[in-house]
C-alpha positions in Angstrom: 17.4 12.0 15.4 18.8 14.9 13.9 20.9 12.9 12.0 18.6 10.6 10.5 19.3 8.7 7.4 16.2 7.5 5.0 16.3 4.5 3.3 13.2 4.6 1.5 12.4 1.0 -0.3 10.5 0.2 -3.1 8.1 -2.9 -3.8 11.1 -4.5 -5.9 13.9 -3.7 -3.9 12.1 -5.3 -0.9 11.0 -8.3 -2.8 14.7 -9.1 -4.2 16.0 -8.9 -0.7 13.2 -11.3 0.7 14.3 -13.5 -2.1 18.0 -13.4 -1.3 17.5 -13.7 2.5 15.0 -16.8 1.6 17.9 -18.6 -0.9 20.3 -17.7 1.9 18.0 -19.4 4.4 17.2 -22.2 1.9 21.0 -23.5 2.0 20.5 -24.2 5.9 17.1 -25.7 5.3 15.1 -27.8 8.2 12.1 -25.4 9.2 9.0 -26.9 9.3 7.0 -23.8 10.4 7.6 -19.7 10.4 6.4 -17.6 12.9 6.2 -13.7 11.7 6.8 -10.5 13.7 3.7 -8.4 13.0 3.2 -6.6 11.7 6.2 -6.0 9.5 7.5 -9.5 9.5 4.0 -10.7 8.0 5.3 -9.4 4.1 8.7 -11.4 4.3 7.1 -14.3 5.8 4.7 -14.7 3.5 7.9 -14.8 0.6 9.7 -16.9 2.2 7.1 -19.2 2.9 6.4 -19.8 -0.5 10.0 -20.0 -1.3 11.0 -22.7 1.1 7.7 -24.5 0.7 6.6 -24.3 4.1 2.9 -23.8 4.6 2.7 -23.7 8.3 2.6 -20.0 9.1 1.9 -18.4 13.1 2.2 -15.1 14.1 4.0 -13.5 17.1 2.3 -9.9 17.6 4.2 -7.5 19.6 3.8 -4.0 20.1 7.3 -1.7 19.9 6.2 1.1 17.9 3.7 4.3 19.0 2.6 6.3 16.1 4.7 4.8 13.4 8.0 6.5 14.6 7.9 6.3 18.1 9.2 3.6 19.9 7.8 2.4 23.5 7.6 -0.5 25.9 7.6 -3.9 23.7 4.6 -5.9 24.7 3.3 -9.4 23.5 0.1 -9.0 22.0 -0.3 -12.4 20.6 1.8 -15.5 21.7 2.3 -18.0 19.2 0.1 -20.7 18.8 -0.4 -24.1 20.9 0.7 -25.8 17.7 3.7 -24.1 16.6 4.7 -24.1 20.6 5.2 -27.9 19.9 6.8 -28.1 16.9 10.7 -29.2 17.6 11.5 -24.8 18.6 14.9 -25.5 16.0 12.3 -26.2 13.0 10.7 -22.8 14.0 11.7 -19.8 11.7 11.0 -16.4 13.2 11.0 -13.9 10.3 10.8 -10.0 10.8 11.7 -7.1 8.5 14.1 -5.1 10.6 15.9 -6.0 13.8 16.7 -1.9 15.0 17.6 -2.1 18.8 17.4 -6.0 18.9 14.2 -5.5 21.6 11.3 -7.3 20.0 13.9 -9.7 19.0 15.1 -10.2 22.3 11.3 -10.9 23.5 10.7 -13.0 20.8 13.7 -15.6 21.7 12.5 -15.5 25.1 9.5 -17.6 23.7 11.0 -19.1 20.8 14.6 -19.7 21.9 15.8 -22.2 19.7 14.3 -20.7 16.7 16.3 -19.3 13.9 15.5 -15.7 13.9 16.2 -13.8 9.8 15.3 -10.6 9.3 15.7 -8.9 5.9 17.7 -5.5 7.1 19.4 -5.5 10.5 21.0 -2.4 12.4 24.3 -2.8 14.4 22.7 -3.0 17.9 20.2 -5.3 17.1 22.5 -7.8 15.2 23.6 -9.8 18.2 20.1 -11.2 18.2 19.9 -12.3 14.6 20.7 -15.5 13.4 20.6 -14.3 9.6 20.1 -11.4 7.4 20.5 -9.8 3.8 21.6 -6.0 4.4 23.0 -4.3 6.7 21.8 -0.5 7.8 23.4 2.3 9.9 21.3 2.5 13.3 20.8 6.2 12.6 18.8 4.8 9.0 14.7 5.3 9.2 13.9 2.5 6.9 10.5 3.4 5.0 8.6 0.0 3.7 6.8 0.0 0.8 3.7 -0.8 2.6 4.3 2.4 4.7 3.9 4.8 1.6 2.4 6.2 -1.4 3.1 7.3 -4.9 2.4 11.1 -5.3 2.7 13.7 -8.0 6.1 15.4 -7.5 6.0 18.8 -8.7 9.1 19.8 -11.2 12.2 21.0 -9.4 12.2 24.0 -12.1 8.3 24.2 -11.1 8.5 24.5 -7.6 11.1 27.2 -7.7 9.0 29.6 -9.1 6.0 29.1 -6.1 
Protein backbone atom coordinates (compact mmCIF):
# COMPACT_ATOMS: atom_id res chain seq x y z
CA UNK A 1 0.00 0.00 0.00
CA UNK A 2 3.00 1.95 -0.40
CA UNK A 3 1.62 3.39 -3.29
CA UNK A 4 -1.53 4.59 -2.06
CA UNK A 5 -3.46 7.29 -3.72
CA UNK A 6 -6.07 9.49 -1.41
CA UNK A 7 -9.02 10.63 -2.74
CA UNK A 8 -10.34 12.61 0.05
CA UNK A 9 -14.24 13.78 -0.65
CA UNK A 10 -16.08 16.40 0.57
CA UNK A 11 -19.91 16.71 1.64
CA UNK A 12 -20.58 18.37 -1.86
CA UNK A 13 -18.53 16.46 -4.05
CA UNK A 14 -20.25 13.26 -2.64
CA UNK A 15 -23.66 14.71 -2.82
CA UNK A 16 -23.30 15.75 -6.72
CA UNK A 17 -22.13 12.33 -7.57
CA UNK A 18 -25.16 10.67 -5.62
CA UNK A 19 -27.18 12.99 -7.66
CA UNK A 20 -25.59 12.10 -10.97
CA UNK A 21 -25.49 8.34 -10.34
CA UNK A 22 -29.42 8.71 -9.14
CA UNK A 23 -30.36 10.79 -12.73
CA UNK A 24 -28.27 8.10 -14.37
CA UNK A 25 -30.28 5.42 -12.63
CA UNK A 26 -33.50 7.47 -13.03
CA UNK A 27 -33.37 7.03 -16.99
CA UNK A 28 -33.64 3.09 -16.50
CA UNK A 29 -36.27 3.57 -13.91
CA UNK A 30 -38.50 0.35 -12.47
CA UNK A 31 -37.20 -0.04 -8.77
CA UNK A 32 -39.77 -0.32 -6.38
CA UNK A 33 -37.39 -0.78 -3.32
CA UNK A 34 -33.48 -0.15 -2.44
CA UNK A 35 -31.61 -2.23 -0.36
CA UNK A 36 -28.24 -0.36 1.11
CA UNK A 37 -24.76 -1.79 1.86
CA UNK A 38 -24.03 -0.62 5.43
CA UNK A 39 -22.79 0.98 6.35
CA UNK A 40 -21.44 3.17 3.56
CA UNK A 41 -24.19 2.46 1.19
CA UNK A 42 -26.86 3.91 3.86
CA UNK A 43 -25.71 7.85 2.75
CA UNK A 44 -26.32 7.19 -1.10
CA UNK A 45 -29.36 5.35 -0.50
CA UNK A 46 -30.87 7.65 1.36
CA UNK A 47 -30.27 10.38 -1.88
CA UNK A 48 -31.27 8.29 -4.17
CA UNK A 49 -34.25 7.37 -2.46
CA UNK A 50 -35.57 10.65 -2.36
CA UNK A 51 -34.55 11.28 -5.81
CA UNK A 52 -36.33 8.40 -7.49
CA UNK A 53 -39.27 8.60 -5.16
CA UNK A 54 -38.97 5.34 -3.70
CA UNK A 55 -39.78 5.07 0.00
CA UNK A 56 -39.23 1.37 0.56
CA UNK A 57 -35.73 1.21 1.99
CA UNK A 58 -33.94 -2.38 3.61
CA UNK A 59 -30.64 -2.85 4.54
CA UNK A 60 -28.04 -5.61 3.69
CA UNK A 61 -25.31 -5.39 6.62
CA UNK A 62 -22.05 -7.00 5.87
CA UNK A 63 -18.90 -6.85 7.50
CA UNK A 64 -15.53 -6.44 5.00
CA UNK A 65 -13.66 -3.91 6.86
CA UNK A 66 -11.52 -4.37 10.37
CA UNK A 67 -10.44 -1.17 11.90
CA UNK A 68 -11.43 1.15 9.09
CA UNK A 69 -8.56 0.15 6.73
CA UNK A 70 -8.24 -3.26 7.04
CA UNK A 71 -9.95 -5.59 5.08
CA UNK A 72 -11.08 -9.24 6.34
CA UNK A 73 -13.51 -12.10 5.70
CA UNK A 74 -16.90 -10.51 4.30
CA UNK A 75 -19.72 -11.79 6.46
CA UNK A 76 -23.64 -11.11 6.42
CA UNK A 77 -24.55 -9.47 9.41
CA UNK A 78 -28.03 -8.70 8.45
CA UNK A 79 -30.02 -10.34 5.48
CA UNK A 80 -32.50 -8.35 3.88
CA UNK A 81 -35.83 -8.35 5.02
CA UNK A 82 -38.85 -10.95 4.47
CA UNK A 83 -40.47 -8.19 2.52
CA UNK A 84 -37.95 -6.90 0.23
CA UNK A 85 -37.03 -10.81 -0.29
CA UNK A 86 -40.46 -10.82 -2.20
CA UNK A 87 -40.48 -7.90 -4.00
CA UNK A 88 -40.01 -8.92 -7.98
CA UNK A 89 -35.56 -9.20 -7.09
CA UNK A 90 -35.31 -6.87 -10.70
CA UNK A 91 -37.38 -4.03 -8.87
CA UNK A 92 -34.70 -4.30 -6.08
CA UNK A 93 -31.86 -1.54 -6.12
CA UNK A 94 -28.80 -2.47 -4.24
CA UNK A 95 -26.95 0.85 -3.58
CA UNK A 96 -23.33 1.04 -2.03
CA UNK A 97 -20.68 3.76 -2.03
CA UNK A 98 -17.68 1.87 -3.34
CA UNK A 99 -17.31 -1.44 -5.06
CA UNK A 100 -13.12 -1.95 -4.32
CA UNK A 101 -12.44 -5.79 -4.79
CA UNK A 102 -16.05 -6.50 -5.94
CA UNK A 103 -16.35 -8.95 -2.60
CA UNK A 104 -19.30 -7.67 -0.71
CA UNK A 105 -20.74 -7.10 -3.99
CA UNK A 106 -20.24 -10.56 -5.04
CA UNK A 107 -22.06 -11.68 -1.55
CA UNK A 108 -24.65 -9.33 -1.98
CA UNK A 109 -25.82 -10.81 -5.64
CA UNK A 110 -25.66 -14.04 -4.22
CA UNK A 111 -28.90 -12.99 -2.23
CA UNK A 112 -30.11 -10.44 -4.41
CA UNK A 113 -29.26 -11.73 -7.87
CA UNK A 114 -31.43 -10.03 -10.10
CA UNK A 115 -31.05 -6.79 -8.41
CA UNK A 116 -29.44 -3.82 -10.09
CA UNK A 117 -26.38 -3.20 -8.11
CA UNK A 118 -24.96 1.12 -8.45
CA UNK A 119 -22.41 2.18 -6.51
CA UNK A 120 -21.22 5.87 -6.62
CA UNK A 121 -17.22 5.21 -7.22
CA UNK A 122 -16.15 1.76 -8.46
CA UNK A 123 -12.39 0.41 -8.74
CA UNK A 124 -11.26 -1.78 -11.71
CA UNK A 125 -11.55 -5.19 -10.00
CA UNK A 126 -14.67 -4.69 -8.51
CA UNK A 127 -16.41 -3.39 -11.70
CA UNK A 128 -17.46 -6.72 -13.18
CA UNK A 129 -19.97 -6.85 -10.37
CA UNK A 130 -21.53 -3.48 -10.91
CA UNK A 131 -24.45 -2.87 -12.89
CA UNK A 132 -23.88 1.07 -12.75
CA UNK A 133 -21.71 3.83 -11.42
CA UNK A 134 -20.63 7.63 -11.64
CA UNK A 135 -16.72 7.61 -11.24
CA UNK A 136 -14.20 5.56 -11.76
CA UNK A 137 -11.00 5.20 -9.21
CA UNK A 138 -7.52 3.52 -9.49
CA UNK A 139 -7.66 0.28 -7.17
CA UNK A 140 -4.51 1.61 -5.48
CA UNK A 141 -7.03 4.98 -4.46
CA UNK A 142 -8.02 5.04 -0.40
CA UNK A 143 -11.22 6.84 -0.84
CA UNK A 144 -11.91 8.96 2.41
CA UNK A 145 -15.90 9.80 2.95
CA UNK A 146 -16.99 12.70 4.35
CA UNK A 147 -18.56 10.88 7.13
CA UNK A 148 -15.11 9.39 7.87
CA UNK A 149 -13.45 12.78 8.73
CA UNK A 150 -13.21 16.08 10.35
CA UNK A 151 -12.39 19.68 9.75
CA UNK A 152 -9.26 20.70 11.73
CA UNK A 153 -7.11 23.86 12.06
CA UNK A 154 -4.27 23.47 9.57
CA UNK A 155 -1.33 25.27 10.74
CA UNK A 156 0.36 27.78 7.92
CA UNK A 157 2.78 26.17 5.63
CA UNK A 158 5.18 29.25 6.42
CA UNK A 159 4.06 28.43 10.26
CA UNK A 160 4.93 25.08 10.47
CA UNK A 161 8.41 25.53 9.04
CA UNK A 162 9.60 27.38 11.66
CA UNK A 163 8.53 24.49 14.53
Amino acid sequence: MENRKILALSWDAFHADTRALASRLASRGGFSAIAAVTRGGLFPAGVIARELGIRVVDTVCVASYHEETERGEVAVLKSPSPELLARPSAEVLVIDDLVDTGATAKLVRELLPDAHFATVYAKPQGLPQVDTFIRQVAQETWIYFPWDTGLTFQTPIGKAKKA
